[in-house]
N, CA and C atoms of all chains as a GROMACS GRO file, in nm:
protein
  573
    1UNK      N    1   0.947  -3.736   0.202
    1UNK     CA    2   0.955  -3.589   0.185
    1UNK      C    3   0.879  -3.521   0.299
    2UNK      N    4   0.959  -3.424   0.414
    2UNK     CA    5   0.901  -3.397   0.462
    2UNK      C    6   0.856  -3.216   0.496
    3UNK      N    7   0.924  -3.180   0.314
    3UNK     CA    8   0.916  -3.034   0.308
    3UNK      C    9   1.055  -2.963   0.383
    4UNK      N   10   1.102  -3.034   0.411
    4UNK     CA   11   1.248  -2.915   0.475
    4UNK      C   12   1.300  -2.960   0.377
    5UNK      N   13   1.413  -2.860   0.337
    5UNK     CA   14   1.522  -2.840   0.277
    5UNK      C   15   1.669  -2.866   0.383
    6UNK      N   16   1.724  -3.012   0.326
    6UNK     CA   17   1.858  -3.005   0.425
    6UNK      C   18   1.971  -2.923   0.326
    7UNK      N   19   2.065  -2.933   0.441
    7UNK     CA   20   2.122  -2.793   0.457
    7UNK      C   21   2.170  -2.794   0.295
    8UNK      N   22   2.260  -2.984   0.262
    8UNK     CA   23   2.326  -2.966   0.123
    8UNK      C   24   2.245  -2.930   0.015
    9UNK      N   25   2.133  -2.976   0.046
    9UNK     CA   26   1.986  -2.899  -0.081
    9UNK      C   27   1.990  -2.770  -0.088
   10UNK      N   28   2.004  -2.734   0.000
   10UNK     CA   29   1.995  -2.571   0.033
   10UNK      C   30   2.119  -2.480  -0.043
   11UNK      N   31   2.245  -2.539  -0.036
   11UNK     CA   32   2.344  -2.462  -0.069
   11UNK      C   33   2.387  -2.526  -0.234
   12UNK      N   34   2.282  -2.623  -0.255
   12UNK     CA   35   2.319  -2.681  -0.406
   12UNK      C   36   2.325  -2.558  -0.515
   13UNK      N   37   2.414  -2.522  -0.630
   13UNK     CA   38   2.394  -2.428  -0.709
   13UNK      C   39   2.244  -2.514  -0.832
   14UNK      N   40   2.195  -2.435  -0.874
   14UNK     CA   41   2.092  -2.440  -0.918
   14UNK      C   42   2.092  -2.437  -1.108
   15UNK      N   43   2.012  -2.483  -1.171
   15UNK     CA   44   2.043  -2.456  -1.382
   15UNK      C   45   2.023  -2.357  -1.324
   16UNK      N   46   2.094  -2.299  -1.478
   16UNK     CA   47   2.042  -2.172  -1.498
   16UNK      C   48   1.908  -2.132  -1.522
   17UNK      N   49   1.824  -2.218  -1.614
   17UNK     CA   50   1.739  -2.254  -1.674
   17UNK      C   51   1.592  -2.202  -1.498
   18UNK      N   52   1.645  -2.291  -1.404
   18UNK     CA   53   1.573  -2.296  -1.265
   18UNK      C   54   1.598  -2.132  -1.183
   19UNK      N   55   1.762  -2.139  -1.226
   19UNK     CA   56   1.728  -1.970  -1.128
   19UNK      C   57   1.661  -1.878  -1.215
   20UNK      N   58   1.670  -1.901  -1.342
   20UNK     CA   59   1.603  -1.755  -1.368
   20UNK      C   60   1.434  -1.763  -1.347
   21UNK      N   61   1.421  -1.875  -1.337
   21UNK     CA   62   1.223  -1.895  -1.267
   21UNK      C   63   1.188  -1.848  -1.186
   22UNK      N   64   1.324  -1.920  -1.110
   22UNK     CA   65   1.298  -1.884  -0.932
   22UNK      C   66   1.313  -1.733  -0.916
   23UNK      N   67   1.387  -1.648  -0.992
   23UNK     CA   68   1.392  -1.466  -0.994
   23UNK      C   69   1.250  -1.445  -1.014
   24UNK      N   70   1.242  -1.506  -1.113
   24UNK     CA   71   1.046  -1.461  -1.164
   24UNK      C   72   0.959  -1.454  -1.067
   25UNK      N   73   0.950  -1.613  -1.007
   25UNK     CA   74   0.876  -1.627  -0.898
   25UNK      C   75   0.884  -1.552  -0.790
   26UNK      N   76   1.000  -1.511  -0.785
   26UNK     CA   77   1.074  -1.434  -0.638
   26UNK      C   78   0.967  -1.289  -0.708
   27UNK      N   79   1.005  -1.227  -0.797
   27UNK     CA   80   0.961  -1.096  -0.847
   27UNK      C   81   0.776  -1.071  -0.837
   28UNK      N   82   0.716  -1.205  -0.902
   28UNK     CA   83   0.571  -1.224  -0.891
   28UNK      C   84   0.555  -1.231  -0.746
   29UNK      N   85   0.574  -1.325  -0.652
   29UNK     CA   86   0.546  -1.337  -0.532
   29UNK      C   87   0.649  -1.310  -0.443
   30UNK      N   88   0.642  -1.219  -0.359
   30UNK     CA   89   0.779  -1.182  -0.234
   30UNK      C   90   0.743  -1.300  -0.120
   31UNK      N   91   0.878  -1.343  -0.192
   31UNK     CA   92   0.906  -1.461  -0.063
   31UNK      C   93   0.918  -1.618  -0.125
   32UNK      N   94   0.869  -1.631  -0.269
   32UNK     CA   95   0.767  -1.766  -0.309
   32UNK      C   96   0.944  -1.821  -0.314
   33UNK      N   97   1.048  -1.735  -0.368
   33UNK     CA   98   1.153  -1.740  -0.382
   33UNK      C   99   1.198  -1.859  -0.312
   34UNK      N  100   1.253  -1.767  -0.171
   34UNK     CA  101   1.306  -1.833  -0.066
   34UNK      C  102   1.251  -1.949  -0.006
   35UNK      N  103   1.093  -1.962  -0.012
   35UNK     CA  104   0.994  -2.087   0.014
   35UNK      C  105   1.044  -2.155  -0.077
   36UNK      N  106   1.078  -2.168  -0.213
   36UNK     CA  107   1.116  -2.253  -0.314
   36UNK      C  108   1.242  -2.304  -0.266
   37UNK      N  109   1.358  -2.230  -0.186
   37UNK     CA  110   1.498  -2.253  -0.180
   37UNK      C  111   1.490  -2.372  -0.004
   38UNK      N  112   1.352  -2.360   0.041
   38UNK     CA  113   1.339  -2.423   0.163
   38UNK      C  114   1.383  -2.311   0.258
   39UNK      N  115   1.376  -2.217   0.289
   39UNK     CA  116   1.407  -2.120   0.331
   39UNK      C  117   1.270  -2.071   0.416
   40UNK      N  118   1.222  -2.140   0.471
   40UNK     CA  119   1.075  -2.121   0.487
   40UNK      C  120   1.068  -1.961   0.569
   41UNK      N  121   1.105  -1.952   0.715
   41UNK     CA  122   1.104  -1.862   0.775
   41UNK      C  123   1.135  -1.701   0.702
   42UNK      N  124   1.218  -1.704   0.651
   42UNK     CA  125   1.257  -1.572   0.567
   42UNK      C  126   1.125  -1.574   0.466
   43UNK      N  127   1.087  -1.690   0.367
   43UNK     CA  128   0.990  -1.651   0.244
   43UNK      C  129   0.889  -1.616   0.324
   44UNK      N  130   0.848  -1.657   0.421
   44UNK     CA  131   0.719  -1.629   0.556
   44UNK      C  132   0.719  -1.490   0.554
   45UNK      N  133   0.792  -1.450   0.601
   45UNK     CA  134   0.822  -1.304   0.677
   45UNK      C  135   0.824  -1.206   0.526
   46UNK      N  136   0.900  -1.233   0.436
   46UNK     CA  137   0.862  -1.181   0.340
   46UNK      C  138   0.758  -1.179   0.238
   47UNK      N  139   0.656  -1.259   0.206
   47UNK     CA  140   0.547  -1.304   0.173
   47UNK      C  141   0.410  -1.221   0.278
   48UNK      N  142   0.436  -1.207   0.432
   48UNK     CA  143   0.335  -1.110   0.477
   48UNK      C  144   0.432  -0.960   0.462
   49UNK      N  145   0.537  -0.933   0.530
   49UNK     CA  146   0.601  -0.793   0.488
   49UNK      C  147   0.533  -0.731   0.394
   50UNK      N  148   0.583  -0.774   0.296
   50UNK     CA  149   0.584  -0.679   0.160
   50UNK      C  150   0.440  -0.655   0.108
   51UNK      N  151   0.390  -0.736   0.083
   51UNK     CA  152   0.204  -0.714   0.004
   51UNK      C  153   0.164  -0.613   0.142
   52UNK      N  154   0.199  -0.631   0.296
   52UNK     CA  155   0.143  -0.544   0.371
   52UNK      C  156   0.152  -0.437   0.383
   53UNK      N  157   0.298  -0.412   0.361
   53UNK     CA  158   0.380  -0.255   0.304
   53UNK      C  159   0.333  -0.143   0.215
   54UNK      N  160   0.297  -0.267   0.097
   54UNK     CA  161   0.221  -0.196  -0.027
   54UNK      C  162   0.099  -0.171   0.015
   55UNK      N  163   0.017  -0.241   0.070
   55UNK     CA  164  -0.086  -0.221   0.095
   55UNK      C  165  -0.111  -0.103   0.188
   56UNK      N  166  -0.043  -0.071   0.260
   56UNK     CA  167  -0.046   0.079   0.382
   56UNK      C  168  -0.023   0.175   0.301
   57UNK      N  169   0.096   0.176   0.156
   57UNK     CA  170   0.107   0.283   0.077
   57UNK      C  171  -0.037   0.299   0.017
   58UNK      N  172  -0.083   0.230  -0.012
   58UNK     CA  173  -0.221   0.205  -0.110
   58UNK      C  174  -0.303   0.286  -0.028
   59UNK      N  175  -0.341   0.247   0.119
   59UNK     CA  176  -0.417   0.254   0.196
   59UNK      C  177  -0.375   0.429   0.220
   60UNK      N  178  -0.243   0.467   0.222
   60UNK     CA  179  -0.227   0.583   0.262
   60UNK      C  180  -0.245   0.724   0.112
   61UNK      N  181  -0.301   0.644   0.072
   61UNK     CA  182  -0.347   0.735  -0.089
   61UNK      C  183  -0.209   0.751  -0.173
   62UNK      N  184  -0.067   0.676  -0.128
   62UNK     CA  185   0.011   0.657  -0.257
   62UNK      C  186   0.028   0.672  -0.366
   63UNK      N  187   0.105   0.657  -0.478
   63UNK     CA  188   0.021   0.687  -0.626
   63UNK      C  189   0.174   0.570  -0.647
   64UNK      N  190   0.071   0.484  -0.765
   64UNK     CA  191   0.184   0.395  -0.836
   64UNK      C  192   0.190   0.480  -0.970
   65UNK      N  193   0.316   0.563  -0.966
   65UNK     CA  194   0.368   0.598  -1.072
   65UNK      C  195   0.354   0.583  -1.228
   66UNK      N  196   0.320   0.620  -1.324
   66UNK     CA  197   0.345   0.575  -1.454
   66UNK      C  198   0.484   0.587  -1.488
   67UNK      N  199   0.521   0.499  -1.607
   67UNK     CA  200   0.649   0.522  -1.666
   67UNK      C  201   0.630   0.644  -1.777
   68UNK      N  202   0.716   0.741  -1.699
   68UNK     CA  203   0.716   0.852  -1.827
   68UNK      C  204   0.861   0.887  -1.854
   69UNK      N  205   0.929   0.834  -1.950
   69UNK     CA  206   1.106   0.895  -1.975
   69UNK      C  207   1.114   1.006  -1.961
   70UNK      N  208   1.028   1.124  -1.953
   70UNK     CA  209   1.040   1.263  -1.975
   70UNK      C  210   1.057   1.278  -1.835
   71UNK      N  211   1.011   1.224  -1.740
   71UNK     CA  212   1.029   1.259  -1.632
   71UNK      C  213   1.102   1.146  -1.542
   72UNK      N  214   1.263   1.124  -1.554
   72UNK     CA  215   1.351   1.060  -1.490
   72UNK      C  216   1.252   1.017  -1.358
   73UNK      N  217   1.300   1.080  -1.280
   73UNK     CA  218   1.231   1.060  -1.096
   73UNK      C  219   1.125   0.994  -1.115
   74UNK      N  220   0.981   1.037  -1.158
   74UNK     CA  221   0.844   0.957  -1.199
   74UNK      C  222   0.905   0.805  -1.234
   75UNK      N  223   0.998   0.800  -1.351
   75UNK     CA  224   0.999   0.692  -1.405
   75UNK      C  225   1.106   0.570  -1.274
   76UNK      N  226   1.168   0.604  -1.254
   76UNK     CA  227   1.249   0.586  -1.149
   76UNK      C  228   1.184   0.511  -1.028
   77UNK      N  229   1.046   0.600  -0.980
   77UNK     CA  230   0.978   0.603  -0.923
   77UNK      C  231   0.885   0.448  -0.945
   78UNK      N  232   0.815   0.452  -1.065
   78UNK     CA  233   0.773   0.360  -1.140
   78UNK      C  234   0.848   0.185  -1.146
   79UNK      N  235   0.962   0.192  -1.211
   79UNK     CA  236   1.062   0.105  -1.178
   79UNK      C  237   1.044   0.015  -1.021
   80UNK      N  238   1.047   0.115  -0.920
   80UNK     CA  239   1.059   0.063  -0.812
   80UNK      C  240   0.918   0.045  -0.755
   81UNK      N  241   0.779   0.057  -0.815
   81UNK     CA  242   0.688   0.005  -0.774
   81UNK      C  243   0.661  -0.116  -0.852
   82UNK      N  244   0.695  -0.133  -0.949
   82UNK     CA  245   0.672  -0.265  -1.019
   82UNK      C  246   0.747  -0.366  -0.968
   83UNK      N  247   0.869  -0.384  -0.904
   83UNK     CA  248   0.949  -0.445  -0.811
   83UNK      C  249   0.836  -0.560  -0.743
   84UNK      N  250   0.700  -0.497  -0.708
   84UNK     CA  251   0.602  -0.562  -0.606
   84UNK      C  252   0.567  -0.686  -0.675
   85UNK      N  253   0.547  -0.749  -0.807
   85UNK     CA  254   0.532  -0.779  -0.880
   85UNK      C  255   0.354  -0.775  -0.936
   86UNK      N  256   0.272  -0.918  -0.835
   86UNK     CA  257   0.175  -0.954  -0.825
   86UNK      C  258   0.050  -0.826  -0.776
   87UNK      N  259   0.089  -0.804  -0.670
   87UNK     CA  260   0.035  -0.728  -0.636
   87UNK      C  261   0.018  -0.581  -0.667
   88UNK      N  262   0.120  -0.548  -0.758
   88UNK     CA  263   0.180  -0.444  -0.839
   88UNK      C  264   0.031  -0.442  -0.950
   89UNK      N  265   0.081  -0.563  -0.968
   89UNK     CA  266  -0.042  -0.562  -1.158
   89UNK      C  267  -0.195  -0.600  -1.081
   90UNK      N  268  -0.226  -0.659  -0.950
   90UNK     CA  269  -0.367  -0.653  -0.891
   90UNK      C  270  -0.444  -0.475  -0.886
   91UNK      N  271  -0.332  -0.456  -0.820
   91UNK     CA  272  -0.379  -0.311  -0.798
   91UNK      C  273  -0.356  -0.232  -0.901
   92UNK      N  274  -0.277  -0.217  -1.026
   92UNK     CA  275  -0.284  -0.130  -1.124
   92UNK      C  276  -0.470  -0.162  -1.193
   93UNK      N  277  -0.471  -0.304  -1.208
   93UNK     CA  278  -0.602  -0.388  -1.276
   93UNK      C  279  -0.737  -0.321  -1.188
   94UNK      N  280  -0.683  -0.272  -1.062
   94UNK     CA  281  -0.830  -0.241  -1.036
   94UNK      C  282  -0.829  -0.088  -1.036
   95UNK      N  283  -0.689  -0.032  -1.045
   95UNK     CA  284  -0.756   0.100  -1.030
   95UNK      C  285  -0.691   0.172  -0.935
   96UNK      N  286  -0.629   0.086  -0.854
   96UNK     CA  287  -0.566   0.151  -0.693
   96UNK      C  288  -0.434   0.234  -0.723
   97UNK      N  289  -0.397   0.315  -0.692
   97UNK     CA  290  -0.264   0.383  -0.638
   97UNK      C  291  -0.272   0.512  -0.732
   98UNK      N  292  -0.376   0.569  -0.754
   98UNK     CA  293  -0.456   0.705  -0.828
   98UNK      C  294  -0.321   0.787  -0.780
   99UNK      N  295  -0.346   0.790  -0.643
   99UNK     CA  296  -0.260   0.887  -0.530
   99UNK      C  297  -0.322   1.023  -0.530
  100UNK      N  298  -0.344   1.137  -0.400
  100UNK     CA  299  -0.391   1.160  -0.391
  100UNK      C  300  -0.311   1.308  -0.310
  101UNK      N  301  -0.282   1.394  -0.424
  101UNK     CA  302  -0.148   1.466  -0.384
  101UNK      C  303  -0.174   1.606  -0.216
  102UNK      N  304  -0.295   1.596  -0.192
  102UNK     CA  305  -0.328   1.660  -0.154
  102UNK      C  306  -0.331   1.632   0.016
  103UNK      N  307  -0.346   1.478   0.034
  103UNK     CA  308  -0.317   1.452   0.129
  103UNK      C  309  -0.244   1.432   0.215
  104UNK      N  310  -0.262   1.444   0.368
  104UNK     CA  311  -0.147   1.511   0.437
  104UNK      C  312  -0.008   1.354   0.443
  105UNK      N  313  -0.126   1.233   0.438
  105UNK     CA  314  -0.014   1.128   0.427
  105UNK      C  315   0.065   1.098   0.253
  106UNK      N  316   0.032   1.185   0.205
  106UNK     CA  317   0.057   1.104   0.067
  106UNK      C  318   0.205   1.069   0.062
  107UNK      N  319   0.252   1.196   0.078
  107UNK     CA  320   0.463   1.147   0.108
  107UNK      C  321   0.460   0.977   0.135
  108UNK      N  322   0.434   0.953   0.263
  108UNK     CA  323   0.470   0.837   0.319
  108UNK      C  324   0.396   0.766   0.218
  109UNK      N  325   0.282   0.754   0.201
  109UNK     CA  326   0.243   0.637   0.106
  109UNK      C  327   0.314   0.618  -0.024
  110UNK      N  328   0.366   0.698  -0.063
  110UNK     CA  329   0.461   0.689  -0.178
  110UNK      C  330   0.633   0.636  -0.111
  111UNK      N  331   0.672   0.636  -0.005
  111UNK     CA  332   0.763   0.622   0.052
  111UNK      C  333   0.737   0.445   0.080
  112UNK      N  334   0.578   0.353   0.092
  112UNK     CA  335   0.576   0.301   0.168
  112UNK      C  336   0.586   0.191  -0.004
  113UNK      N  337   0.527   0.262  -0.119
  113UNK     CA  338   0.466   0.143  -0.223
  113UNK      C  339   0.669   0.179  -0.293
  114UNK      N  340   0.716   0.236  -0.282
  114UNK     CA  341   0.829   0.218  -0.369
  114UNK      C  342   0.938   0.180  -0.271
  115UNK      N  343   0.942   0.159  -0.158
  115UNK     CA  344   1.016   0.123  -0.080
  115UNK      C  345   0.966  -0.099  -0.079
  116UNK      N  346   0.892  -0.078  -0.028
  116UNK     CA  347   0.846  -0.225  -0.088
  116UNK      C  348   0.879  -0.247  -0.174
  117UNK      N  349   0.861  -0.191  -0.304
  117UNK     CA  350   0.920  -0.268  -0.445
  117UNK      C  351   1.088  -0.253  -0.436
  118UNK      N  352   1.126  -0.192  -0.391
  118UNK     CA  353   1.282  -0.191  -0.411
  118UNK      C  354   1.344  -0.306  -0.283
  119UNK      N  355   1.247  -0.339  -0.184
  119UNK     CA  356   1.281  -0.389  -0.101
  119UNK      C  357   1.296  -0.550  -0.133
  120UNK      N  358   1.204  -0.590  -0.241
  120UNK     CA  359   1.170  -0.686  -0.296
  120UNK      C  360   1.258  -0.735  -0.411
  121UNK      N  361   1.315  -0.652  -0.476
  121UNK     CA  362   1.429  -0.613  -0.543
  121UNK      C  363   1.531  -0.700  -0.463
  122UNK      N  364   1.561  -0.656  -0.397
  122UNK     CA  365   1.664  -0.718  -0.254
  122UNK      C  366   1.666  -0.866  -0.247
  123UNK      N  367   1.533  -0.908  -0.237
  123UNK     CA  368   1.482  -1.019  -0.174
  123UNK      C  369   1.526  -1.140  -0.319
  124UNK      N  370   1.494  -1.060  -0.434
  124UNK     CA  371   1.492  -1.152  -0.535
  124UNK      C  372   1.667  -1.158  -0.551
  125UNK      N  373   1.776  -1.125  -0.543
  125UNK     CA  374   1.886  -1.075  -0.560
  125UNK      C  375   1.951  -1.163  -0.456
  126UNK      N  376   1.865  -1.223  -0.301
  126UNK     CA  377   1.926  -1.285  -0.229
  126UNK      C  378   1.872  -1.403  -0.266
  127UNK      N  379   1.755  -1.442  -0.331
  127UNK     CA  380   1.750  -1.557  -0.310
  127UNK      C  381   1.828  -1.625  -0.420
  128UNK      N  382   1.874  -1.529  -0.546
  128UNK     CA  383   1.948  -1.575  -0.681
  128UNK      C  384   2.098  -1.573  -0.589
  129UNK      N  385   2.149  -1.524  -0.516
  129UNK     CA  386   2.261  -1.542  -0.453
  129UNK      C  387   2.237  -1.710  -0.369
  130UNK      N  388   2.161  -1.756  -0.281
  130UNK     CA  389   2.116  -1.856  -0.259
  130UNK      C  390   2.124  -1.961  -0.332
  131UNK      N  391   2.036  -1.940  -0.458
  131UNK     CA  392   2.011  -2.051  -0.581
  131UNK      C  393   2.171  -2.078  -0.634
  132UNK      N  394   2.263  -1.977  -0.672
  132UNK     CA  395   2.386  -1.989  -0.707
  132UNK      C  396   2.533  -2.030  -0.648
  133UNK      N  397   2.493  -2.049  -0.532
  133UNK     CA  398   2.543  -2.128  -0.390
  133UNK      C  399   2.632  -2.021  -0.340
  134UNK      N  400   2.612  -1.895  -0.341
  134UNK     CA  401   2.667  -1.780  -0.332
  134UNK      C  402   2.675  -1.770  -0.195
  135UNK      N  403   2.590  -1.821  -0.128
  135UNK     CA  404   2.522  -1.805   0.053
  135UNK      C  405   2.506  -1.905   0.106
  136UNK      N  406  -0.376   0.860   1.200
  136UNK     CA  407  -0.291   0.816   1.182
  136UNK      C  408  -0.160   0.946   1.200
  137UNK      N  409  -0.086   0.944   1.294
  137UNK     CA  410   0.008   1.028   1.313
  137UNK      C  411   0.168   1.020   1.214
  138UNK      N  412   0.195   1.119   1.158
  138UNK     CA  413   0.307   1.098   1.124
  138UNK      C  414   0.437   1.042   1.194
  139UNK      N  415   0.409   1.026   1.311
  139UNK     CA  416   0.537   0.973   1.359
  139UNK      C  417   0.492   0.842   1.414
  140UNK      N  418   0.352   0.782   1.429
  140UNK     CA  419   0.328   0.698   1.420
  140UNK      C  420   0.394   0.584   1.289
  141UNK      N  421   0.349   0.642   1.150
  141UNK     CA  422   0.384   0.640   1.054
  141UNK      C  423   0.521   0.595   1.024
  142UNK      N  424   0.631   0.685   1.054
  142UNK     CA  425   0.770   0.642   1.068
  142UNK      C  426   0.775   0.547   1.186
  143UNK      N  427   0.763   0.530   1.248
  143UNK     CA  428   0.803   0.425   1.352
  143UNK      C  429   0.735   0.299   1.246
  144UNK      N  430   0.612   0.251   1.214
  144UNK     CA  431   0.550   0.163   1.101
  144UNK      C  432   0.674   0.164   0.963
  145UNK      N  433   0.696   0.276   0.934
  145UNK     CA  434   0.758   0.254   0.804
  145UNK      C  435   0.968   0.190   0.871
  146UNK      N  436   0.973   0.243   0.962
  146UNK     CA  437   1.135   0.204   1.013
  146UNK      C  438   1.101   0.053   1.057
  147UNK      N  439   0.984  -0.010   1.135
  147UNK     CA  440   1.005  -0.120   1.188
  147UNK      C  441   0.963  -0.295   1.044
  148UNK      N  442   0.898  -0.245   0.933
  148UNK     CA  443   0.900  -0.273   0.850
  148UNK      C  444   1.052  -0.297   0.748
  149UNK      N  445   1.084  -0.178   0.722
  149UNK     CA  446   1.224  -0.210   0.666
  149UNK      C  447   1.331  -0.248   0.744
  150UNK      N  448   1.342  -0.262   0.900
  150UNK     CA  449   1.390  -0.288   0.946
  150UNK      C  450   1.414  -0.416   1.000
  151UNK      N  451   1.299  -0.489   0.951
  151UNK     CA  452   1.244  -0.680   0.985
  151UNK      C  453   1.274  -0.720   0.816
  152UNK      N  454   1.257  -0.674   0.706
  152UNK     CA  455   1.297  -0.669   0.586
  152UNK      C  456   1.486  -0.701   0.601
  153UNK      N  457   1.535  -0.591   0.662
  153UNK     CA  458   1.720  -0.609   0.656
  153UNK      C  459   1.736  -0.736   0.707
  154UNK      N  460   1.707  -0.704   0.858
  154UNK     CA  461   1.754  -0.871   0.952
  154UNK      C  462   1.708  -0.958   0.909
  155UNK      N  463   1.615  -1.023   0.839
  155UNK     CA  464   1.578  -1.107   0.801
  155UNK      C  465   1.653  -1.143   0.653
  156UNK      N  466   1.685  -1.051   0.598
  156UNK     CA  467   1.757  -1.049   0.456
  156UNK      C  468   1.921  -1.132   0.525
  157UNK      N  469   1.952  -1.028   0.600
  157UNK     CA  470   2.111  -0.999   0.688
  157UNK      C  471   2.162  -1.145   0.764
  158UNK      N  472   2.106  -1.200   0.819
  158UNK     CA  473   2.101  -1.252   0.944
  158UNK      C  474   2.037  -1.386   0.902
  159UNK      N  475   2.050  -1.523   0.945
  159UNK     CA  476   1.997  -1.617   0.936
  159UNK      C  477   1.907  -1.678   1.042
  160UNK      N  478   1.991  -1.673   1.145
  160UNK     CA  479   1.917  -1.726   1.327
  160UNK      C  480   1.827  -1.595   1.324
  161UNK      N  481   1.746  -1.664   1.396
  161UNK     CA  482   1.606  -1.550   1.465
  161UNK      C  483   1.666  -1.483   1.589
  162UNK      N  484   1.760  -1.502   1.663
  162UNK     CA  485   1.779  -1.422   1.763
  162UNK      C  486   1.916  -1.296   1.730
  163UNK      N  487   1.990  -1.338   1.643
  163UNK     CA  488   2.056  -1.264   1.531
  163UNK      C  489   1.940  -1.162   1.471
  164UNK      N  490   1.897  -1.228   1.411
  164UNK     CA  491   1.755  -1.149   1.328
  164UNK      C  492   1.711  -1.031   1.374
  165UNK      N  493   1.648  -1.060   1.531
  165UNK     CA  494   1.626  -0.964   1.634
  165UNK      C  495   1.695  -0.865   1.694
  166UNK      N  496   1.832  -0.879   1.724
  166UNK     CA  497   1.943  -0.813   1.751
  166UNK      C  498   1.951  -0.704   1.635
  167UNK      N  499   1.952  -0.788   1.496
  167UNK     CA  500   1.986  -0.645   1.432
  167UNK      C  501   1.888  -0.606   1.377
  168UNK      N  502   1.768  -0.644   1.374
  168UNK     CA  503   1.629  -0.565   1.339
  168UNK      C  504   1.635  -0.456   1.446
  169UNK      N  505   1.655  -0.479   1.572
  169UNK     CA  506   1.626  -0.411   1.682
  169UNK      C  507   1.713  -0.305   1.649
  170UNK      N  508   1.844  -0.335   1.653
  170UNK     CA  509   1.928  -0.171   1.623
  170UNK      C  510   1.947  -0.133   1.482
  171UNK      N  511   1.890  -0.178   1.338
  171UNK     CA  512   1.820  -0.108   1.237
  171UNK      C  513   1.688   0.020   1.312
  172UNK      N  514   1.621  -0.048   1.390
  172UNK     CA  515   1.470   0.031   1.384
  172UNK      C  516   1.536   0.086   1.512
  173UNK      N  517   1.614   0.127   1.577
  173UNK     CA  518   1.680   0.230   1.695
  173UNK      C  519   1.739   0.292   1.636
  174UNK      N  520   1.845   0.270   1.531
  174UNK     CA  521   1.903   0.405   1.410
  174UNK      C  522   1.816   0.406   1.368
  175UNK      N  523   1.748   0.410   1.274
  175UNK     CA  524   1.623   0.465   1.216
  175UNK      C  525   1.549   0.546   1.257
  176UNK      N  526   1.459   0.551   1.380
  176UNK     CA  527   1.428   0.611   1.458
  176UNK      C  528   1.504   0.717   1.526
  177UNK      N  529   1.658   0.664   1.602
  177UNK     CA  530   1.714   0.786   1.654
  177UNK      C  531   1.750   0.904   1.545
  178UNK      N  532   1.828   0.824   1.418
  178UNK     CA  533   1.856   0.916   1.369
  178UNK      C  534   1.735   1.010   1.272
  179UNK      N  535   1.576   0.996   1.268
  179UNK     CA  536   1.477   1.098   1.273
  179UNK      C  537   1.480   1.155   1.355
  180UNK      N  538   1.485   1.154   1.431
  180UNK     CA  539   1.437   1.220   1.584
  180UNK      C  540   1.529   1.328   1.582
  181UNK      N  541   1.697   1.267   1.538
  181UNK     CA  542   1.798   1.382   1.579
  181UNK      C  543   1.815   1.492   1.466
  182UNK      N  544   1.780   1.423   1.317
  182UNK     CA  545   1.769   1.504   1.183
  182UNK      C  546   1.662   1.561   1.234
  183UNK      N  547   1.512   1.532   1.274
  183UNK     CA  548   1.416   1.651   1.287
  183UNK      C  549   1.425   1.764   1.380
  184UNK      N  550   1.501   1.694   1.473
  184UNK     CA  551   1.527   1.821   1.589
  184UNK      C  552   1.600   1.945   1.580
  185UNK      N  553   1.737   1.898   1.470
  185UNK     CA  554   1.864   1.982   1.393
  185UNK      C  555   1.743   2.058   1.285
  186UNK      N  556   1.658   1.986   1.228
  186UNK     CA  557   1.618   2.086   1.150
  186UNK      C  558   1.495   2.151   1.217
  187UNK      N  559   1.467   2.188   1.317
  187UNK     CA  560   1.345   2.246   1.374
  187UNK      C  561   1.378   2.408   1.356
  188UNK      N  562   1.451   2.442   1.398
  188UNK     CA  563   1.526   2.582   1.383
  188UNK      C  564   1.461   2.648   1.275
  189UNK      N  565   1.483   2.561   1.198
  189UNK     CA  566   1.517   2.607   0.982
  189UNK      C  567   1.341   2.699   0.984
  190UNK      N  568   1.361   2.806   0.899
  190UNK     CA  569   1.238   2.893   0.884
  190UNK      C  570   1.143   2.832   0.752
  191UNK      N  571   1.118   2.703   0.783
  191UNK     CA  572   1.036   2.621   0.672
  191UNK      C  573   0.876   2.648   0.663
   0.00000   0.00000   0.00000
């Protein structure tokens, strides 16, 4: 075993039982997905991407949304920050993504933490296309 | 931290996100990361300029 995935491993369809893990995993960790599928370079790139993404929204006083039904967009909003998975529930646990409406970056930081989660969205969607020999 | 600093960070991000999604080879990858984050960019540049006029 020398950790690559050849190509017929790669395009094998997968249980069902295994892809729906591998969605999980994909959802908890961006990228752990595609690292699981041997896909190394893509889970790489997505594994620093995304936590870094979120992290600049964070950094840029962002706000991770609550889910409120009364307010479609908010909730909407919400939806697509939980997308992040791991890092989603680190930073709710400590406290981070208050947001901070006043500031002149806040737009973008809200542009930067729900764009990541939806981006990640993506990521989990290709690698279940992957797992299903779809690709 | 400049706002257009900012967009150029936020376009070259989602834009290594697509090609990398899109594209399998790394020089593929690059090709269309590269003209993701050139539309991206041009087309801010040309939406902010069309809307400079506007009495906002």
């Amino acid at each position: 075993m020398n950790g690559r995935a050849t190509t017929a491993e790669k395009s094998r369809p997968r249980e069902r039982g295994s892809v729906a893990l591998l969605a999980v995993a994909g959802w908890a960790v961006p990228g752990a997905a595609h690292l699981w599928l041997g896909r190394r370079q893509k889970g790489l790139v997505f594994i620093v991407a995304l936590p870094l993404m979120f992290a600049i929204g964070l950094l840029l006083q962002g706000r991770l949304f609550p889910f409120e039904p009364s307010q479609p967009l908010v909730a909407l909003a919400a939806i697509a920050d939980v997308g992040l998975g791991v890092p989603y529930l680190v930073a709710k646990a400590f406290g981070l993504g208050a947001g901070r409406v006043t500031a002149s970056v806040y737009e973008y930081g809200n542009a930067f933490l729900i764009v990541a989660g939806l981006l990640n969205f993506l990521v989990v969607l290709d690698a279940y296309d992957i797992a299903v020999g779809r690709k | 931290m400049t706002h257009f600093l900012l967009l150029l960070l936020f376009a070259f991000f989602v834009s290594l996100v697509f090609a990398v999604l899109m594209r399998d080879e790394p020089r593929e990858q690059l090709r269309t990361g590269g003209l993701f984050f050139g539309a991206f960019v041009g087309a801010a540049l040309a939406i902010g300029w069309l809307m400079y006029p506007l009495p906002l």
